[in-house]
N, C-alpha and C positions, 0 to 999 in steps of 0.2 A: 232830405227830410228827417225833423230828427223823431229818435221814437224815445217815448212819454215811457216813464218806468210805471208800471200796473201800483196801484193802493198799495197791495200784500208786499211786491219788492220792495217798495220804499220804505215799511215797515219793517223786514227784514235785514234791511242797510241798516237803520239805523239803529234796530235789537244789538247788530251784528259790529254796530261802532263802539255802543256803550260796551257789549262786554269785554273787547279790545283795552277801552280807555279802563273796566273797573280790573282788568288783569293787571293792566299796566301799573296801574297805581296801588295795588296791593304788594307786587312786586317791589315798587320803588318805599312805600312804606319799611317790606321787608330789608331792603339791603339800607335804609336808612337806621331803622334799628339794629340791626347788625354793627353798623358801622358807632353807632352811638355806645353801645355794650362794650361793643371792643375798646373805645375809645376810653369808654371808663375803667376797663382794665389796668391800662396803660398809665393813665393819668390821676389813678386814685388809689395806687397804689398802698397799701398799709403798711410796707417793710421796705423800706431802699435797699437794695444788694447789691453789691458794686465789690470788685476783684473777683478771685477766688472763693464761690462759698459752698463747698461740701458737705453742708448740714441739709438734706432734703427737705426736713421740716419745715427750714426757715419759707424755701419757695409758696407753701399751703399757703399761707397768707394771701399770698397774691394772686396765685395760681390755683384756685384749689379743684378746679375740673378734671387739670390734667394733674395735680397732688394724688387725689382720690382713683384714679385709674389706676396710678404706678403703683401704688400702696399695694391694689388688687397683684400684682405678679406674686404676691407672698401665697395664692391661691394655687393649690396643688391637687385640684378637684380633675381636671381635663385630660379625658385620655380617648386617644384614638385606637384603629389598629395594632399599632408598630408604637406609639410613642405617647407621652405626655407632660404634666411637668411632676409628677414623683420623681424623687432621686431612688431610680431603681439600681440595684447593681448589676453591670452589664457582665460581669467577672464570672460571678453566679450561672446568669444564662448563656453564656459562649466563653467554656474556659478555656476552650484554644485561644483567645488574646490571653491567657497569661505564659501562655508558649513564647506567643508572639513577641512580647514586651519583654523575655526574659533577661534580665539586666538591667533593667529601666523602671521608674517606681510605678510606671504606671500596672506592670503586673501585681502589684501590691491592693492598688487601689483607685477602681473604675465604677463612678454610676453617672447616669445619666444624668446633663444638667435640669436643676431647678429653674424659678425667674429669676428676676434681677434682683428684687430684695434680697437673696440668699448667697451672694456672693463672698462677703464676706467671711461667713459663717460656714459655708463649704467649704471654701478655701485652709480654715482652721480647722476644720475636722478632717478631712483629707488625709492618709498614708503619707500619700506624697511630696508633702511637705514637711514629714520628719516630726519629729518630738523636740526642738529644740528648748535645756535648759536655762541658756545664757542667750545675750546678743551674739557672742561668737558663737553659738553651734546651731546645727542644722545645715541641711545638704543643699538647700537651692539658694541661687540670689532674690536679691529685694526687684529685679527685672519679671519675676511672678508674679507682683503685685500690680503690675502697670495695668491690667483692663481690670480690673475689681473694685476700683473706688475711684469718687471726685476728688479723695484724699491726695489722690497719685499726683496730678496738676500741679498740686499745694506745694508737695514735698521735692517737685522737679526742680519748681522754682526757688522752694527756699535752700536747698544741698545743689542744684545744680543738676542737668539732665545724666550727664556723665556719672558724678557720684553717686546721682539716686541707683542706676543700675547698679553699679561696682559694691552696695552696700549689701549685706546678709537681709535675708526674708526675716529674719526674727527678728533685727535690728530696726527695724521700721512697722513692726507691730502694732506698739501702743500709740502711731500715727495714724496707719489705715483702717479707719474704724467705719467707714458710711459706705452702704453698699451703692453697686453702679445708680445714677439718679441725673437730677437736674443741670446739674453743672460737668458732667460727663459730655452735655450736646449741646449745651446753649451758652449764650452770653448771659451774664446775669442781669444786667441792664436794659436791654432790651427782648432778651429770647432769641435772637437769631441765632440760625444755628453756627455751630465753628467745630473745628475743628482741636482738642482739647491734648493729642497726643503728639510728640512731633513724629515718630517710626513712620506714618500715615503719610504726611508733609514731605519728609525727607525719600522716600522711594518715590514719591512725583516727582523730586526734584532729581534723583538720578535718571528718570526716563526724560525729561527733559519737560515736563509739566506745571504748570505754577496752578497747586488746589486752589488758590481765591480766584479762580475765572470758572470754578464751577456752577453751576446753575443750583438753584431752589432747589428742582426734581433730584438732580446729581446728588443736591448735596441730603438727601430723605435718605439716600444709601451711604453716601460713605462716613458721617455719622457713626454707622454700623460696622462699615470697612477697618474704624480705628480699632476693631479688636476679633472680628469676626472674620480672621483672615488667616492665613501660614505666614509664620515667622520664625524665626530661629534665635539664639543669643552670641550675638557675635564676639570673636574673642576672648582674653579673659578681665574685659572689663564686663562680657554678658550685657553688650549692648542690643538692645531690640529691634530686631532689623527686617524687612520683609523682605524676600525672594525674588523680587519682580523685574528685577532687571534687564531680562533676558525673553519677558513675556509671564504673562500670569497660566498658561498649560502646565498638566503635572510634568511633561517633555521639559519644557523651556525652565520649569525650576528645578529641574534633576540635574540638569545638563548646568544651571548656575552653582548647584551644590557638588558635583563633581568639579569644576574648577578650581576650587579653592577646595576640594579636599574637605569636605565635611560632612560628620557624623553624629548623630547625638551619642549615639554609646556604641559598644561593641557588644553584640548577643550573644549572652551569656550559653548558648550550645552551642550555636552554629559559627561564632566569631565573625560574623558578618557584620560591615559596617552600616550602621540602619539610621535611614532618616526618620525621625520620628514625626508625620503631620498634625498638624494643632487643630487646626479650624477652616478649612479656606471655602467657606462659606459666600464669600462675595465677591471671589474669583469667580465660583463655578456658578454663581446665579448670572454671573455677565455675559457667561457660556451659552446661557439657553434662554428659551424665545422670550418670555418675559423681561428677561435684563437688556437681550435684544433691541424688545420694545421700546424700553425707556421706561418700565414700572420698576418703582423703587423698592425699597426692603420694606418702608413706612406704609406703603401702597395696601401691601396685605399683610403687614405682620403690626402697623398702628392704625386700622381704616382710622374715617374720620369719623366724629358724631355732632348730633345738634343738640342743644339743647337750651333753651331760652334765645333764641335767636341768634344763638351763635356756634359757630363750628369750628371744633378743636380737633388734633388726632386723640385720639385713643394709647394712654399712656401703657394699659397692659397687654405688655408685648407678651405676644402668645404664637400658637400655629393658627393660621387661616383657617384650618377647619375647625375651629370652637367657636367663628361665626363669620361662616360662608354667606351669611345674607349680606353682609356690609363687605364683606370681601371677593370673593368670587362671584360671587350675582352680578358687583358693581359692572364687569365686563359681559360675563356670559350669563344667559340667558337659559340654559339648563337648570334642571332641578336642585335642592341640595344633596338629595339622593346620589344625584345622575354623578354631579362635581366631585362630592367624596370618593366615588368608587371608580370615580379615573383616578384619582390618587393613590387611590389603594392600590391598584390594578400595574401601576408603575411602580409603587413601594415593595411588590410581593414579587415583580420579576427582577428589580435590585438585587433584594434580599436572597433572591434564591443563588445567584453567582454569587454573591458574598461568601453566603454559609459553604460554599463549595469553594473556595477560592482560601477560606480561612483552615478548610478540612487539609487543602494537599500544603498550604504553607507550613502549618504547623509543623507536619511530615518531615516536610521539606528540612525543616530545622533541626529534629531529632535525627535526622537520617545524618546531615551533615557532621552533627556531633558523637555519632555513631561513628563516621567515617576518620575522622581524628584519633579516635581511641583507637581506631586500628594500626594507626600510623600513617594516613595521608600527608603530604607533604603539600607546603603552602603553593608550591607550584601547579600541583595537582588539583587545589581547591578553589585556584583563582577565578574560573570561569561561574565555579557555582557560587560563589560567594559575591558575586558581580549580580548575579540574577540571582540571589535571593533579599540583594539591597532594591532592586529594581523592582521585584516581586511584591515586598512589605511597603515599598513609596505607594506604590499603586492600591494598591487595600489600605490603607491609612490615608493617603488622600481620598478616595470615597466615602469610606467610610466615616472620620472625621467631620467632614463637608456637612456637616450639621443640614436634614431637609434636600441634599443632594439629586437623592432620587427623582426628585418633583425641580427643583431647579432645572436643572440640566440632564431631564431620565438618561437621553441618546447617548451624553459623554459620559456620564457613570458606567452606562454598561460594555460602553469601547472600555475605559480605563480596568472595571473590571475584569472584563474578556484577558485585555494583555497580561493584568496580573496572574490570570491564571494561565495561560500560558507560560509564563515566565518561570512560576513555581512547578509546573510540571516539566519544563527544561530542566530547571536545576535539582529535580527529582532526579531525571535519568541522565544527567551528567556525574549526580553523585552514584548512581550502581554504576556507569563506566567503571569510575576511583578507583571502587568496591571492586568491582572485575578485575581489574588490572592488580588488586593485591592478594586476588585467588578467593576472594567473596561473591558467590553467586547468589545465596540465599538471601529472603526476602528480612528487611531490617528488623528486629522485636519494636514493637513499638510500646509504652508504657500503658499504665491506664489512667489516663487525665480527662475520665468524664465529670470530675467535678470539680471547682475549684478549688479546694482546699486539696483535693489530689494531685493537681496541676502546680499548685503553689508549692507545695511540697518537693515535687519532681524536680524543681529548679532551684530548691534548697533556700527558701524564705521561713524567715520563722514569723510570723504574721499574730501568732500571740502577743510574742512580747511587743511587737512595735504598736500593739492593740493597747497592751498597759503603759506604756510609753507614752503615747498621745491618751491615754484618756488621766494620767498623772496633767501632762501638760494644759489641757484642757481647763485643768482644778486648780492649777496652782497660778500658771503663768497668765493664762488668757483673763481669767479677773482683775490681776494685777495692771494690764492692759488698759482693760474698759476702767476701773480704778483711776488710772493718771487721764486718761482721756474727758474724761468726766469730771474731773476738779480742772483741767484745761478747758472745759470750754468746747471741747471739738465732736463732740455730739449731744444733740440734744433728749434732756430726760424724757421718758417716758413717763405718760401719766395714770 
C-alpha cells in the first residue's frame, strides 16, 4: 500500500527542488560569465605580443589585473616578526656574516631582498657587483644577471646561451634594464606558463626528466624553481648550473661539489674552501609537508583573487602572512592569530641555532687563522679545514633558503644542529693544532660587534668601494638607461 506524502511534505519537496534548481542556475550563470570574461580577455586583446617581450608595460594592456598586482611588489610597507620587504642590512644586524664571508663580496654587502620590481635596481646598487668603469672592468660575469630580468631570454637568444654567460656583468648593462615580470613565467601569446631559463631545463635533463610533462600545479612552482634555487657557475665560461644531480639534500649537493673539487672562494682567515649557497629555496619547500603535499609556491605566495567574475592569481608576490585569509585559511581553519604565531614559533626556534651556530663559526674561523700564524702546517689543518667547509655549507644553506624555517621547520633544524656540531669539531681540532705547537691558552678573539668593525678586521676598505659605486651610479648607469631608451627597450614612464 503505497503512503500518500502529507500537504506540508509535498510543499517542502518541491520549496526544496526549486532552491536546488535556483542554486544551480546561478551557478551556471556564474561559470558562464566567467567563461565569457575570460574569453574576452583572450580574444580582445589590445596589444598582440608575440616572441620575447620584456617590456612589462606592454602586458597592462591586456592583462591589466595581474599588471596592477605586480606593479604592487614595489611596496615595501610589510613587515612581520623576523622579515619583510625593506631592504634592511643584514651586515648591520649579524656581523658575524662578515666573518663569515671573508673573502667573498658578500662581506661587503648584505640586505635583505626587496619585490620583484627592485631587481634591477638592487642589483646596480649592490657592493657586489663592483664599480665597474668600462665594459671590461668589474669583478662578476654577465651569468649574475640571468634571474633579474625578461631581458635575460632576449639576450640568450640573440649572443647565444653560452656567450650570454662568458660575457662581463657590465657588458650587458645597457641590455638588462626591466625588472623580473611577465615574460620571466609565461608565453606571450597565450600566458601559459613555460619555462624561460634553460639551467632549470637542463638539471631535469641530467636526472633523467623531461620539464614539459610537468603538470599546471607542478609547473605554479618551478616557474619559481628557475631562479629560487642553489646554483653555482660552472667553469670558466661561468655557466649556470644547479647542483642536483646527486639529489636536491644539502648531503647530496655537498658530496656533488666535493667531486669535482669546488669552491667559491677561499676564506680570507681560515683558508678554507667555502661553498657559498644562493637560494635553494625550492629544494627545501619539497622537503617539507607542504611541497609534500603538492602545494605550489603560487598556492601561498600568489593566492588567487576574484573580481568581476573572474579569477586570477595575485601577482604581488609577498610572504603568506600579509594575507593569511586568502592563504593559510584557504586550507586551515585556525585563526589568523592562531596561524601567524605557529610561524613565528618555528621562525624563533630556527633563529635561535642560527645565531648560535653563526657565534662558534665565526670563532671557528678566527681561531683557525690564529693557528696559521702560529705555524700550523697544511697537514695539521686538513681535518679543520674539511669541517669548517661543511660547517659554513650547512649555515648558508639554511639560512639562505629564503622562508626555510616554515618550509621545512624539521630539516632546517637537523641541517642546523649538524652545522653546529661540525664548527665546534673544528673549534677543538684547532686547540688540538694549538696544543700540539705548545698553545694551551684560550685564542684572543677581536671585537667585531659591529660591522664596520668586522669589516675592518678582514681589511675592506668599504669607503671607497662606497665612492666607487656611487661615481658609477652617476655616470655609467644613466648612460645605460640613455641607450636603452632611444632603443626602445623600456618603456617611458609617464
Amino acid at each position: 500500500m503505497e503512503k500518500k506524502l502529507k500537504s506540508w511534505q509535498g510543499w517542502l519537496l518541491f520549496l526544496g527542488t526549486m532552491a536546488v534548481v535556483f542554486v544551480l542556475g546561478i551557478l551556471a550563470a556564474s561559470i558562464t560569465e566567467r567563461r565569457a570574461e575570460i574569453a574576452g580577455i583572450f580574444n580582445n586583446k589590445k596589444v598582440e605580443i608575440t616572441g620575447i617581450e620584456p617590456r612589462n608595460e606592454i602586458f597592462n594592456e591586456n592583462y591589466p589585473r595581474e599588471y596592477e598586482t605586480w606593479a604592487q611588489t614595489a611596496d615595501t610597507s610589510f613587515q612581520s616578526m623576523f622579515n619583510g620587504n625593506k631592504a634592511i642590512d643584514v651586515l648591520e644586524a649579524r656581523p658575524n656574516m662578515v666573518i663569515l664571508w671573508a673573502g667573498y663580496a658578500f662581506s661587503k654587502d648584505y640586505k635583505s631582498p626587496r619585490g620583484h620590481k627592485y631587481t634591477i635596481e638592487d642589483i646596480r646598487q649592490t657592493l657586489r657587483t663592483g664599480a665597474p668603469m668600462t665594459e671590461e672592468d668589474g669583478p662578476q660575469p654577465a651569468t649574475c644577471w640571468s634571474c633579474k630580468s625578461p631581458d635575460v631570454p632576449r639576450m640568450m637568444q640573440s649572443l647565444g646561451v653560452e656567450n650570454f654567460y662568458a660575457a662581463k656583468w657590465s657588458a650587458l648593462g645597457k641590455e638588462i634594464v626591466n625588472p623580473i615580470g611577465c615574460a620571466d613565467c609565461h608565453e606571450p601569446e597565450n600566458m601559459n606558463l613555460q619555462i624561460s631559463r634553460p639551467a632549470l631545463i637542463e638539471a631535469f635533463e641530467r636526472q633523467g626528466l623531461d620539464i614539459k610533462n610537468a603538470t599546471q600545479q607542478e609547473m605554479r612552482s618551478l616557474v619559481c624553481a628557475q631562479c629560487h634555487v642553489e646554483y653555482f657557475f660552472k667553469g670558466d665560461g661561468k655557466y649556470l648550473t644547479f647542483p642536483w644531480d646527486k639529489g636536491m639534500t644539502v648531503e647530496a649537493m655537498e658530496t656533488y661539489y666535493d667531486e669535482i673539487q669546488f669552491s667559491d672562494y677561499t676564506h680570507k682567515l681560515s683558508k678554507a674552501p667555502i661553498i657559498k649557497a644562493q637560494h635553494p629555496g625550492y629544494e627545501v619547500s619539497q622537503m617539507g609537508i607542504h611541497g609534500q603535499r603538492g602545494v605550489s609556491c603560487a598556492d601561498c605566495h600568489m593566492p588567487y583573487k576574484s573580481e568581476g567574475g573572474v579569477k586570477y592569481s595575485d601577482h604581488h608576490i609577498q610572504s603568506p602572512l600579509a594575507m593569511i585569509d586568502r592563504t593559510c585559511q584557504v586550507c586551515h581553519r585556525e585563526s589568523e592569530e592562531t596561524l601567524r604565531n605557529n610561524v613565528y614559533e618555528r621562525q624563533m626556534k630556527a633563529n635561535e641555532m642560527r645565531n648560535r651556530l653563526e657565534e662558534e663559526l665565526a670563532k671557528a674561523h678566527i681561531e683557525a687563522q690564529f693557528a696559521w700564524e702560529k705555524g700550523a702546517s697544511e697537514a695539521q689543518m686538513q681535518t679543520v679545514l674539511q669541517l669548517l667547509r661543511q660547517s659554513q655549507w650547512r649555515w648558508d644553506f639554511a639560512v639562505a633558503s629564503h622562508g626555510g624555517s616554515f618550509h621545512a621547520p624539521q630539516e632546517i633544524q637537523r641541517i642546523l644542529g649538524n652545522g653546529l656540531d661540525k664548527a665546534l669539531q673544528a673549534r677543538l681540532s684547532i686547540s688540538k693544532v694549538l696544543a700540539k705547537m705548545g698553545y694551551t691558552a684560550d685564542v684572543p678573539m677581536p671585537d667585531i660587534s659591529t660591522k664596520e668593525k668586522a669589516q675592518k678586521y678582514i681589511g675592506l676598505d668599504i669607503p671607497s668601494e662606497q665612492a666607487a659605486k656611487e661615481k658609477f651610479l652617476h655616470t655609467i648607469v644613466p648612460e645605460w638607461l640613455k641607450e636603452a631608451k632611444a632603443n626602445n627597450r623600456i618603456v617611458e614612464k609617464s
